[in-house]
N, C-alpha and C positions, 0 to 999 in steps of 0.2 A: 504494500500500500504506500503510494507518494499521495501527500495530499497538495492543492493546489497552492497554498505558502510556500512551502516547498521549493515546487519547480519555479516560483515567482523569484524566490529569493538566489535561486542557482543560475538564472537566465541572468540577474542582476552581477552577479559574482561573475561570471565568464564578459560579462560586458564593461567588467571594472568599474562599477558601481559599488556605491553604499551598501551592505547588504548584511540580512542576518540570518545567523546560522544556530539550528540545534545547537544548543549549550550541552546538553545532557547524552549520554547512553545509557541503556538498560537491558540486563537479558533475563528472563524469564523460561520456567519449566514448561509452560504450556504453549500447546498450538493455538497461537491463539486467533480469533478475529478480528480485527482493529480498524476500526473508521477515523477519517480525517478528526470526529468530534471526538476521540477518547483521549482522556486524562490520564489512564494509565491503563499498564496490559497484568491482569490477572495472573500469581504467583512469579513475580517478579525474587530473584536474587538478590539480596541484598540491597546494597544503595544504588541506588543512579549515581553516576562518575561521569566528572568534568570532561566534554571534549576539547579538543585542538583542531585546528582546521588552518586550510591552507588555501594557495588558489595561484596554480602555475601555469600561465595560459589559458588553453581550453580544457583542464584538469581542476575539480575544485576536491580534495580527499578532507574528510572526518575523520581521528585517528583517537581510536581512547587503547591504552592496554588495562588487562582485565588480571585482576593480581589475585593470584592463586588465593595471597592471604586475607583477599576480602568475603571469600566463601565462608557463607555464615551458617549454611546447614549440614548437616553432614556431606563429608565428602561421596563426589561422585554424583551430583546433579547433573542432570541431560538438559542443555539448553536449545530449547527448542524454538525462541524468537527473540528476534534482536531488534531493537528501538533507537532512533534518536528524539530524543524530548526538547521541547522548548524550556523546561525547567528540573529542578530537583526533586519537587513533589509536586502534583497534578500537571500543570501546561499542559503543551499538547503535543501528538506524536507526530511528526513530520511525515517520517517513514519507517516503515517495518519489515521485515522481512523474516518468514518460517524456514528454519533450517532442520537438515535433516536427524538433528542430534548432536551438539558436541560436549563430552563431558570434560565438567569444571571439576577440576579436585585441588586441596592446596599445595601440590608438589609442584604445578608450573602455572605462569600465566600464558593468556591468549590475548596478540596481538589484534584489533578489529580497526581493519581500513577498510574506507565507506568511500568511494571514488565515482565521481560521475565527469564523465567525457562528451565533448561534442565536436559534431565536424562540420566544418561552414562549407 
């Protein structure tokens, strides 16, 4: 799911424009389904964690790492969808995406780069 802020704010960014970006990322156990109006996505991991973002040409990437050590429930959670949020608690989801499984345990972290491209 991209919701329409989103693409608004990514067209602005490749155009070198003012522009704003998901502050937040979040992953969560569930498949979940997520519309442009939710607040948040159902069995979420832990905290939502600060993005960085970048914008190299026609390349804008979201980049959060995901630190083994912030796994708060028992090791071995299946993350099943990945978020960027407008905030740390409710805001809104830009975009999301269901993945097919990756399990968080605290022995390693997982890097997440969120990259969109275009060709004029």
């Amino acid at each position: 799911m991209i919701n329409e802020q989103f693409l608004v704010n990514s067209a602005k960014a490749f155009n070198g424009e003012s522009y704003s970006v998901p502050s937040y990322f979040l992953v969560s156990t569930s498949t979940a389904s997520v519309s442009a109006a939710s607040t948040s996505i159902s069995e979420e991991i832990g905290s939502r964690e600060a993005l960085t973002s970048s914008r190299v040409t026609n390349v804008v990437t979201y980049n959060n790492i995901r630190a083994g050590a912030s796994v708060i429930a028992s090791t071995g959670n299946d993350i099943r969808t990945i978020a960027l949020m407008t905030a740390s608690t409710n805001g809104s989801v830009m975009t999301s995406l269901n993945v097919g499984g990756i399990v968080q345990t605290t022995a390693f972290d997982i890097d997440f780069d969120w990259s969109i491209r275009y060709k004029r």
